[in-house]
Each structure stands twice: as structure tokens, then as C-alpha cells.
N, C-alpha and C positions, 0 to 999 in steps of 0.2 A: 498463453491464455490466463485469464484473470482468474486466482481461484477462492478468491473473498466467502467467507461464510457465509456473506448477504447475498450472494450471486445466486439468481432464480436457477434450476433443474429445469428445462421444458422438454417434454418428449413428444414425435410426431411420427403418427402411426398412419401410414400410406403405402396401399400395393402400387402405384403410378410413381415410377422412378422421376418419370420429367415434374411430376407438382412437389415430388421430396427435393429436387434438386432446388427449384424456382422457391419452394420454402426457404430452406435454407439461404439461398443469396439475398431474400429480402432481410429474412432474418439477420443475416452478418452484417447487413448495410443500417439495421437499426440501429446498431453499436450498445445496446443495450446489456447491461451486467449479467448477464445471462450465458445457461449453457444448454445446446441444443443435441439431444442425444433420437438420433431415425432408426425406425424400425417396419421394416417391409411386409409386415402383415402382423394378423390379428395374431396369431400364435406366438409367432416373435416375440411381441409386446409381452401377452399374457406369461410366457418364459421365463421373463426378462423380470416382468415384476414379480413373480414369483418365487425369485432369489432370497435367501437367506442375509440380514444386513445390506439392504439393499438402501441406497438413497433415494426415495421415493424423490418424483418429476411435483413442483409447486402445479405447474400444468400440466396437462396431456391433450394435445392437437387430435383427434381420433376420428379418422376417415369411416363413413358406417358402409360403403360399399365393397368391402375387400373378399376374395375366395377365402375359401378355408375358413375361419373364425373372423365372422364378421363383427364390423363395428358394435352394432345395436350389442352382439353377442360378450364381445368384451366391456361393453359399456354394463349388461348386466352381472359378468362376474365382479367384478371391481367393485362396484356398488353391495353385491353380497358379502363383501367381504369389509371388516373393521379394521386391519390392518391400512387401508387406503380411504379413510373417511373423509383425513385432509384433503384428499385430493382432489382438482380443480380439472373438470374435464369439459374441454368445447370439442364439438361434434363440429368436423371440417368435414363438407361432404358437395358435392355436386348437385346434390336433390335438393329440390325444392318443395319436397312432396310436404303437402300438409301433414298427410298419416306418420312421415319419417319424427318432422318436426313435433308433433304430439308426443310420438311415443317416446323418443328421447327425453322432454320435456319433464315426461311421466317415471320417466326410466332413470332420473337423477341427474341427468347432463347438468352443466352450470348455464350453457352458453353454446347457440346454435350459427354456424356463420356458413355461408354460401360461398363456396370457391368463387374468387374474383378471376377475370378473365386480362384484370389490369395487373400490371406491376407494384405502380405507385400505390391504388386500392392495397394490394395484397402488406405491402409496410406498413400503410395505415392501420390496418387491420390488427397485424401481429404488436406494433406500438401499442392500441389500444386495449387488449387484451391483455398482455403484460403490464399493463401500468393500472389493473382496475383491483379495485382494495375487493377481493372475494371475500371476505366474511360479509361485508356489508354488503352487496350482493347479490348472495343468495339467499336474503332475509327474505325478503320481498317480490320474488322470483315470480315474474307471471309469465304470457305468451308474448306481451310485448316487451316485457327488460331480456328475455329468453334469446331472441331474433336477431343479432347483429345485422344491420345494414350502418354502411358507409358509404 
């Protein structure tokens, strides 16, 4: 594995073993300079970054339906905390709920995107995600730059 300085961090936080796997294989087929680091639930995640000298993730993929510490939940510690302000979080979720998408919106997510049922979608997706300049971004954040559809 490539371990270039420039090489993005992405972490993906999902209780659904088959959408962490099918991430992953889209992701490795993107070939993209990237390192993808999975974590099976919100606690995990929240663990994980809670480490001492830790490599903080450029992104964070963050499922908001998981048991135990939910997304929405880890979306709002992360956010409370300054140590992770860099941090680039899109809400990967199955929901299409307006109420979800709002309160994310509201709750500091970057970027909302709709689990794809396709494959091909699902690389599109992770391509385009990866390759979007976040500071620029999140200047101008509304309900419509918020929404991923492809």
C-alpha cells in the first residue's frame, strides 16, 4: 500500500457488515491515493478517535442508523469537540427522511448522500466525494450543495 503523505485517511462507520464490505470493493476499484480504515459501530468510531496521537480520517463515511451510539450521536460529539474541526464528515445513511437530512445539515455534517442500490452509483459516488476541495465547500453549504444525488 501507498503510504505517501498526500494519501487521503477515509474512515467508514457502518453496523451493516455487507454495505462495509461493498464500500470497500468500490472503494479499492477507485484506485484512488487513499487509505480506508472500517469501524462497526458508533462506539468503535468514537474509541478509535479518541486515541491519543491519532491520524485524524480527511473524511468520515458516518452511517446515522447504527445501535448503541448512533450516527446523528457521533456526528454531535465530533462536532463538540476542536480537536476534529478539520474533519470532513458525510452522513452515509439509508434514510431519506427530510427530519434526518435537516438535522445533520444543522448538526455540522459536510455532505448528505443516500446509500446507492447500484454499484457503478456507489464508485461514482466515493470518486466524487474524495476528489471535492472541502474548504471550498463548506463555505456556502446549503440544502442543495448538502444532498448528494448522482
Amino acid at each position: 500500500m501507498n503510504t505517501n503523505s498526500d494519501q487521503m485517511n477515509i474512515f467508514l462507520a457502518d453496523d451493516d457488515e455487507d454495505d462495509r464490505s461493498l464500500f470497500k470493493l468500490a472503494f479499492d476499484e477507485t484506485k484512488l491515493n487513499s487509505n480506508l480504515s472500517l469501524f462497526k459501530s458508533g462506539n468503535e468510531l468514537m474509541d478509535f478517535l479518541n486515541q491519543d496521537n491519532l491520524k485524524l480520517p480527511h473524511i468520515l463515511f458516518l452511517d446515522l442508523n447504527m445501535p448503541g451510539k448512533t450516527g446523528a450521536q457521533c456526528l454531535a460529539e465530533i462536532k463538540a469537540n476542536p480537536k476534529f474541526r478539520n474533519m470532513s464528515i458525510a452522513i452515509y445513511s439509508t434514510s431519506n427522511s427530510e427530519k434526518d437530512i435537516e438535522d445533520t445539515l444543522s448538526g455540522g455534517a459536510n455532505i448528505y448522500i443516500h446509500k446507492p442500490n447500484d454499484f457503478q452509483k456507489l464508485k461514482q459516488i466515493i470518486k466524487h466525494v474524495l476528489k471535492i476541495n472541502w474548504q471550498y465547500h463548506t463555505s456556502g453549504l446549503n440544502r442543495e450543495s448538502f444532498f448528494l444525488s448522482i
